[in-house]
N, CA, C and O atoms as a printed pandas DataFrame, in Angstrom:
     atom_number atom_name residue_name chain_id  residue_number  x_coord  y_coord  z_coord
0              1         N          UNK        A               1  106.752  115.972 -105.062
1              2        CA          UNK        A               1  105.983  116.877 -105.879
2              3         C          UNK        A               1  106.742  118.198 -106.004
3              4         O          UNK        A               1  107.277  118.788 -105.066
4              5         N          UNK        A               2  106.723  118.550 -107.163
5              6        CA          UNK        A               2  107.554  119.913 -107.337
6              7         C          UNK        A               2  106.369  121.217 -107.418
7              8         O          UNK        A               2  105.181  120.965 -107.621
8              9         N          UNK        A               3  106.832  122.490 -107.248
9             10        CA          UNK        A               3  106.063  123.612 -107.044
10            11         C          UNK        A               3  105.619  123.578 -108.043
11            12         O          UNK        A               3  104.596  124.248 -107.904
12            13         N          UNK        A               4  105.669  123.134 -109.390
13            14        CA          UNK        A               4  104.315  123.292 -110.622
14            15         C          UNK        A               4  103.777  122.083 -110.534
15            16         O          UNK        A               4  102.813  121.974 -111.293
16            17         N          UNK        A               5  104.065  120.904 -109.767
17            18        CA          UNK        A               5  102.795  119.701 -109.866
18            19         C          UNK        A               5  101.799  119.860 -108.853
19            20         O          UNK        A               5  100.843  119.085 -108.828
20            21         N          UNK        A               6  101.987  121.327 -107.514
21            22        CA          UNK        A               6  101.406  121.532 -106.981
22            23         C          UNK        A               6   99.839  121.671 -107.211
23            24         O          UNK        A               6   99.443  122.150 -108.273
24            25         N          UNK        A               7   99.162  121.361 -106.474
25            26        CA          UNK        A               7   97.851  121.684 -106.791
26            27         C          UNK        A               7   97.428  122.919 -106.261
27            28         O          UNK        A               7   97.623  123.065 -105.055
28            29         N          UNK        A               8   96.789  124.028 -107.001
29            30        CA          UNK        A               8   96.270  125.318 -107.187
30            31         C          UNK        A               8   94.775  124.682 -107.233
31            32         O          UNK        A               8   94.102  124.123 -108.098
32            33         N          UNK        A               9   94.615  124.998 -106.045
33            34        CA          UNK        A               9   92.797  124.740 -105.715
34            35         C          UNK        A               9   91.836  126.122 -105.871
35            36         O          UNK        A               9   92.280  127.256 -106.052
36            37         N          UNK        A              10   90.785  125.849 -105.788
37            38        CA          UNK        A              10   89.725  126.850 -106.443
38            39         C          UNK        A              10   88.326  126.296 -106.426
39            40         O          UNK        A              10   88.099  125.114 -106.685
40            41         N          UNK        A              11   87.118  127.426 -106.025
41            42        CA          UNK        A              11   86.032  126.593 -106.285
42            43         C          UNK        A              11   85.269  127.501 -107.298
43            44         O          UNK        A              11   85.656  128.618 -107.639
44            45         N          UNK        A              12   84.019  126.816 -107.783
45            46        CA          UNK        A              12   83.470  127.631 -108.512
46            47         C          UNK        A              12   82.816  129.200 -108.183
47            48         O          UNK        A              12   82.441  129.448 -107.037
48            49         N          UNK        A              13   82.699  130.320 -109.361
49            50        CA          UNK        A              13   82.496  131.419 -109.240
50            51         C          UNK        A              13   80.733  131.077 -108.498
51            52         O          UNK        A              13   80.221  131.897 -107.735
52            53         N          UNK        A              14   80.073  129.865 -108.865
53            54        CA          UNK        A              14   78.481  129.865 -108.362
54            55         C          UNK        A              14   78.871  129.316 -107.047
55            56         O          UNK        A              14   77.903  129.164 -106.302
56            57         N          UNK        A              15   80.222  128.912 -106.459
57            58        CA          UNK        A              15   79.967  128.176 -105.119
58            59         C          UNK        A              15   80.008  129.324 -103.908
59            60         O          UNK        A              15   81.022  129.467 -103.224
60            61         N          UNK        A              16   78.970  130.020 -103.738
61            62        CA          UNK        A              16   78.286  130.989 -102.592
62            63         C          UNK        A              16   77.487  130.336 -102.006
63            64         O          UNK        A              16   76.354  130.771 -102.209
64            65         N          UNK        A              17   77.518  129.230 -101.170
65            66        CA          UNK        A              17   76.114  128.901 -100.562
66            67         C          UNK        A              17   76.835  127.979  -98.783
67            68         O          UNK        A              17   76.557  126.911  -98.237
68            69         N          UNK        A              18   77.757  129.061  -98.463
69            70        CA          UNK        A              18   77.724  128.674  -97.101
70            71         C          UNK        A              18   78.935  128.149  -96.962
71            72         O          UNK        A              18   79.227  127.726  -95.843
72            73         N          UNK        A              19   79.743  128.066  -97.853
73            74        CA          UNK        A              19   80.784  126.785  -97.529
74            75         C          UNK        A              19   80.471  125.065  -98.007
75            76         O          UNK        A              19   81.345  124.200  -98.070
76            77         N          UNK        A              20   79.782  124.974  -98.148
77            78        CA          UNK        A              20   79.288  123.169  -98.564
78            79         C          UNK        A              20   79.394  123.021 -100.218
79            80         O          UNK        A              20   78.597  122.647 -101.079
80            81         N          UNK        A              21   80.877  123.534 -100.244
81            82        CA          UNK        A              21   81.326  122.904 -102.047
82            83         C          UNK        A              21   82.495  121.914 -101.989
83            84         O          UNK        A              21   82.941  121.448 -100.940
84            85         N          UNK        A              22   82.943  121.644 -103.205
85            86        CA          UNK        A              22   84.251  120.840 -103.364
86            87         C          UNK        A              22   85.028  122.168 -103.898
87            88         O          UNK        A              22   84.638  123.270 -104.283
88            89         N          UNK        A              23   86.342  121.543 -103.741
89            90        CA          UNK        A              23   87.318  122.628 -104.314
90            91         C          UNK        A              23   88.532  121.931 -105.682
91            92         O          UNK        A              23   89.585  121.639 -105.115
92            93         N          UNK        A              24   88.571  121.785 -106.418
93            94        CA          UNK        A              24   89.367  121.299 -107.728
94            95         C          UNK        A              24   90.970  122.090 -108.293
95            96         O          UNK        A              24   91.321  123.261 -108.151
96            97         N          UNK        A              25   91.617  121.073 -108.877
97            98        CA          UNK        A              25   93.191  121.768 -108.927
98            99         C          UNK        A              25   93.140  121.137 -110.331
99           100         O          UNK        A              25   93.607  120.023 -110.569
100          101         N          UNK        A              26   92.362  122.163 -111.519
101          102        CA          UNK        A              26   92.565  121.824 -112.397
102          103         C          UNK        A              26   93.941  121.814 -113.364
103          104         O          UNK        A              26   93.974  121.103 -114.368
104          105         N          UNK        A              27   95.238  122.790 -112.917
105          106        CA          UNK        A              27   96.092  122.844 -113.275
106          107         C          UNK        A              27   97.114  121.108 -113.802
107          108         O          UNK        A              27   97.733  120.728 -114.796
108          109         N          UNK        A              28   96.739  120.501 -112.360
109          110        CA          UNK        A              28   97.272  119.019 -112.721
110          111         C          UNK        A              28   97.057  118.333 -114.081
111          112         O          UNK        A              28   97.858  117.537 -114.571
112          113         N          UNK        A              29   95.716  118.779 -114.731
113          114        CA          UNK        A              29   95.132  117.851 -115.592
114          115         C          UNK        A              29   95.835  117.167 -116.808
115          116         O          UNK        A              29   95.806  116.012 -117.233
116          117         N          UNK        A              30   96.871  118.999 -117.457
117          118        CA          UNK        A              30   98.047  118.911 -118.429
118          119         C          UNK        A              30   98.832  118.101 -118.253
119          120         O          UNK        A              30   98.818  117.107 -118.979
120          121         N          UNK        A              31   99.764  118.232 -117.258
121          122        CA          UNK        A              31  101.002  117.751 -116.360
122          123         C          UNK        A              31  100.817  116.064 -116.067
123          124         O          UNK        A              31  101.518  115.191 -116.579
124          125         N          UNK        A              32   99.705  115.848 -115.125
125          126        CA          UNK        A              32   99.385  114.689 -114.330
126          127         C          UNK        A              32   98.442  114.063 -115.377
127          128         O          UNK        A              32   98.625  112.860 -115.562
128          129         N          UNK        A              33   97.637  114.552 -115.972
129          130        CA          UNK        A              33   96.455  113.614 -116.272
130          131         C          UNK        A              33   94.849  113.184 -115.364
131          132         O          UNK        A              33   93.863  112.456 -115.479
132          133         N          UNK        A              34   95.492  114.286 -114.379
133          134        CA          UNK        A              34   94.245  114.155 -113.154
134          135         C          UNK        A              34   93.497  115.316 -112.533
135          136         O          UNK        A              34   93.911  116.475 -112.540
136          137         N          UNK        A              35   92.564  114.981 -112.091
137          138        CA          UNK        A              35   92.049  116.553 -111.136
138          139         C          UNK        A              35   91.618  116.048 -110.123
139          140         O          UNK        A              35   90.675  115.264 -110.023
140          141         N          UNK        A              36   92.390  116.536 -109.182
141          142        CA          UNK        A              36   92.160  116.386 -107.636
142          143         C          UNK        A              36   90.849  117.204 -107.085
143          144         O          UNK        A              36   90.593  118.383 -107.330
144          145         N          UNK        A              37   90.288  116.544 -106.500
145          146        CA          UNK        A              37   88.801  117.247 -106.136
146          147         C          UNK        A              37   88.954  116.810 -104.431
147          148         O          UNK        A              37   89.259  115.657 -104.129
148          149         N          UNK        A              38   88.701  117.888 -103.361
149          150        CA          UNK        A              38   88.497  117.415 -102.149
150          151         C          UNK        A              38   87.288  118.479 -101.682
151          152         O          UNK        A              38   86.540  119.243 -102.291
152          153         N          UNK        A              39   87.500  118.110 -100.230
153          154        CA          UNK        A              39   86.046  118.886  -99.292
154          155         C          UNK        A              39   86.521  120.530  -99.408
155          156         O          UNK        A              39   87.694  120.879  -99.534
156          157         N          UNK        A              40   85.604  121.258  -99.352
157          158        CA          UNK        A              40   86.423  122.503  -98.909
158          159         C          UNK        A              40   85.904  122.916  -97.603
159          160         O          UNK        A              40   86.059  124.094  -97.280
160          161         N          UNK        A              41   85.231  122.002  -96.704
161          162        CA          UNK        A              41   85.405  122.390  -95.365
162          163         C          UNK        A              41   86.598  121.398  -94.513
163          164         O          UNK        A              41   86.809  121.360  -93.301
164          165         N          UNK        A              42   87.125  120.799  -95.382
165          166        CA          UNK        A              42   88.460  119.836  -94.882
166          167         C          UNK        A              42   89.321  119.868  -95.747
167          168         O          UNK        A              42   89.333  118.902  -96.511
168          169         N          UNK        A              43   90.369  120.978  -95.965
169          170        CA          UNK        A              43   90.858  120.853  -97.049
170          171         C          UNK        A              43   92.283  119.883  -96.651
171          172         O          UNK        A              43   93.032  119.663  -97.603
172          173         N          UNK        A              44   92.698  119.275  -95.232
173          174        CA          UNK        A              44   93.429  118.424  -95.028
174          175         C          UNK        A              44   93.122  116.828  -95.524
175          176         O          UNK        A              44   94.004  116.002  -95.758
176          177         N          UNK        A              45   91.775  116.613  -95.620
177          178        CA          UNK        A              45   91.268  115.345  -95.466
178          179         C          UNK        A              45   91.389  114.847  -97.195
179          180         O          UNK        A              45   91.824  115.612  -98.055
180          181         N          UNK        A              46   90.963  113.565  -97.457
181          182        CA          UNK        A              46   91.083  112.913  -98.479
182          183         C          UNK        A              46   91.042  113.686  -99.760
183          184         O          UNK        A              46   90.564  114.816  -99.666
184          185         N          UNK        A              47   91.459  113.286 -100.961
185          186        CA          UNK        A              47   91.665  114.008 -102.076
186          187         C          UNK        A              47   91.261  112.677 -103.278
187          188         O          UNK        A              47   91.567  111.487 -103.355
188          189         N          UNK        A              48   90.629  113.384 -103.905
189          190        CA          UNK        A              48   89.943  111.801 -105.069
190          191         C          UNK        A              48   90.898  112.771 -106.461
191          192         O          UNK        A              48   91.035  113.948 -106.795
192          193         N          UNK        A              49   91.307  111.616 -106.852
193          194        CA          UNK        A              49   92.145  111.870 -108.615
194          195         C          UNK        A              49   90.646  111.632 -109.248
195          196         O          UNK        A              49   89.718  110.975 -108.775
196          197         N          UNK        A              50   90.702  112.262 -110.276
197          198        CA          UNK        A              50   89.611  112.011 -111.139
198          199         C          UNK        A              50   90.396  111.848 -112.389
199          200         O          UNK        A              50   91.505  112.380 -112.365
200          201         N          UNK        A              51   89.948  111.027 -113.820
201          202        CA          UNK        A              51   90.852  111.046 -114.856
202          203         C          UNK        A              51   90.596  112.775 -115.446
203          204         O          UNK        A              51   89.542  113.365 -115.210
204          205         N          UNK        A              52   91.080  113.044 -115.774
205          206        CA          UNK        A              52   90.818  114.332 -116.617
206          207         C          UNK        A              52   90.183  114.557 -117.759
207          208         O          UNK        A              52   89.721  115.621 -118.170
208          209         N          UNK        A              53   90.180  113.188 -118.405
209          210        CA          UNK        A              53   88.945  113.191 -119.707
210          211         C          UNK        A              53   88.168  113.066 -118.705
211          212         O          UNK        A              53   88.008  114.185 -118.219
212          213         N          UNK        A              54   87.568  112.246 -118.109
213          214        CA          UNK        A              54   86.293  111.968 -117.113
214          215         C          UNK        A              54   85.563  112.971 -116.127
215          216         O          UNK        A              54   84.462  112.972 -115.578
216          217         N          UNK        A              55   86.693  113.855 -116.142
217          218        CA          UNK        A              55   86.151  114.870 -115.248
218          219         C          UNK        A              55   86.224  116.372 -116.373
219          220         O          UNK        A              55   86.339  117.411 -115.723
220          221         N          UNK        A              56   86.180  116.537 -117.634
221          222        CA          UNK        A              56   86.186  117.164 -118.564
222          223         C          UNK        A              56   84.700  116.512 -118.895
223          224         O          UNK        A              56   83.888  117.436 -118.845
224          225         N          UNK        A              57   84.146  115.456 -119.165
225          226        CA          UNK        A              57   82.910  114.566 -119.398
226          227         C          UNK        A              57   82.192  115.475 -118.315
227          228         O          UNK        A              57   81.699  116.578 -118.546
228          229         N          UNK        A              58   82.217  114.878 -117.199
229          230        CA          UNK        A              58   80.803  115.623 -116.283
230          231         C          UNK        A              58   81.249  116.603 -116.221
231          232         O          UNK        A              58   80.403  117.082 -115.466
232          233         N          UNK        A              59   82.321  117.857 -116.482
233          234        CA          UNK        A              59   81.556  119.284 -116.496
234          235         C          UNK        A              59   80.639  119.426 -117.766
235          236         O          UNK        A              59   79.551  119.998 -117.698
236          237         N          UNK        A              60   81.041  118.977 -118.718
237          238        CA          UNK        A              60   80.527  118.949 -119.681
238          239         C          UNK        A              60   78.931  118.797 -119.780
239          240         O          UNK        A              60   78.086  119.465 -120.376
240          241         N          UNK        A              61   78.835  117.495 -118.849
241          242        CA          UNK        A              61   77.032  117.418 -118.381
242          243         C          UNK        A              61   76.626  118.029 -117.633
243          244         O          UNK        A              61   75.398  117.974 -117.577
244          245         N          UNK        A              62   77.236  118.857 -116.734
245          246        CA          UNK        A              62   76.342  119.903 -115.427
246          247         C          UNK        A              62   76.113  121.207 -116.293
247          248         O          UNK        A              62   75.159  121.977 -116.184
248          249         N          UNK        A              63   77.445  121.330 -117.398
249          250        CA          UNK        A              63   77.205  122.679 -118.199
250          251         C          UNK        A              63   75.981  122.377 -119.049
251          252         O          UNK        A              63   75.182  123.303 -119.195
252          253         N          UNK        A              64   75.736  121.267 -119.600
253          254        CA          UNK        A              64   74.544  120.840 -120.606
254          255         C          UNK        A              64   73.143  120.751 -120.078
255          256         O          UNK        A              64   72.126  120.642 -120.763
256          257         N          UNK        A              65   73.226  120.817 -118.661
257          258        CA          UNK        A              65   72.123  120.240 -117.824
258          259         C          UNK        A              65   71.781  118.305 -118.126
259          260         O          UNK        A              65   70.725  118.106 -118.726
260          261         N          UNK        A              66   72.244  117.575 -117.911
261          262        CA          UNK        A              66   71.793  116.308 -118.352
262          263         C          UNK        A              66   72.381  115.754 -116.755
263          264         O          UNK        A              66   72.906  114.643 -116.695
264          265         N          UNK        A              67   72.238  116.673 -115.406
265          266        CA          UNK        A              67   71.960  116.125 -114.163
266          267         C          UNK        A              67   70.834  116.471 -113.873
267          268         O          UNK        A              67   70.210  115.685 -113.161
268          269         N          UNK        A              68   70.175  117.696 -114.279
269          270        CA          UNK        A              68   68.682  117.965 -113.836
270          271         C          UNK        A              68   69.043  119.353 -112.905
271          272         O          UNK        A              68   70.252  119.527 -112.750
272          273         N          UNK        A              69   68.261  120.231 -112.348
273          274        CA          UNK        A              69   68.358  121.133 -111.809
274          275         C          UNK        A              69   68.212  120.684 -109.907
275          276         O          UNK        A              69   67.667  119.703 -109.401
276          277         N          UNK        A              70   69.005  121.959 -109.175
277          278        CA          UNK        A              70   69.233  121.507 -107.923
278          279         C          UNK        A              70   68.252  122.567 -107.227
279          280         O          UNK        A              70   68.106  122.563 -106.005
């Protein structure tokens, strides 16, 4: 992996609630075609590829509300 296929992680500006979010490296999405999503209280532990249309899809539905409110 070279220093721009690196993943630049980040969580959301609403994730204030203790630590119990995921953290995302949307930068890959251009490059790779993917977005790496892991724990952000393990940021060593497993890492899920998501396709990048697919994960462009469900922000798309949490921004629309069509998960329902938490």
């Amino acid at each position: 992996m070279t220093t721009d296929d690196s993943p630049r992680w980040f969580t959301s500006s609403y994730s204030d609630n203790g630590g119990d979010c995921v953290e995302v490296a949307t930068n890959l999405a251009a490059s790779g075609g993917v977005v790496p999503v892991r724990d952000s209280k393990s940021p060593a532990g497993p890492i899920l590829d998501f396709p990048a249309d697919a994960f462009a899809t469900f922000v798309a539905g949490v921004r629309g509300g069509r998960f329902g409110a938490v």
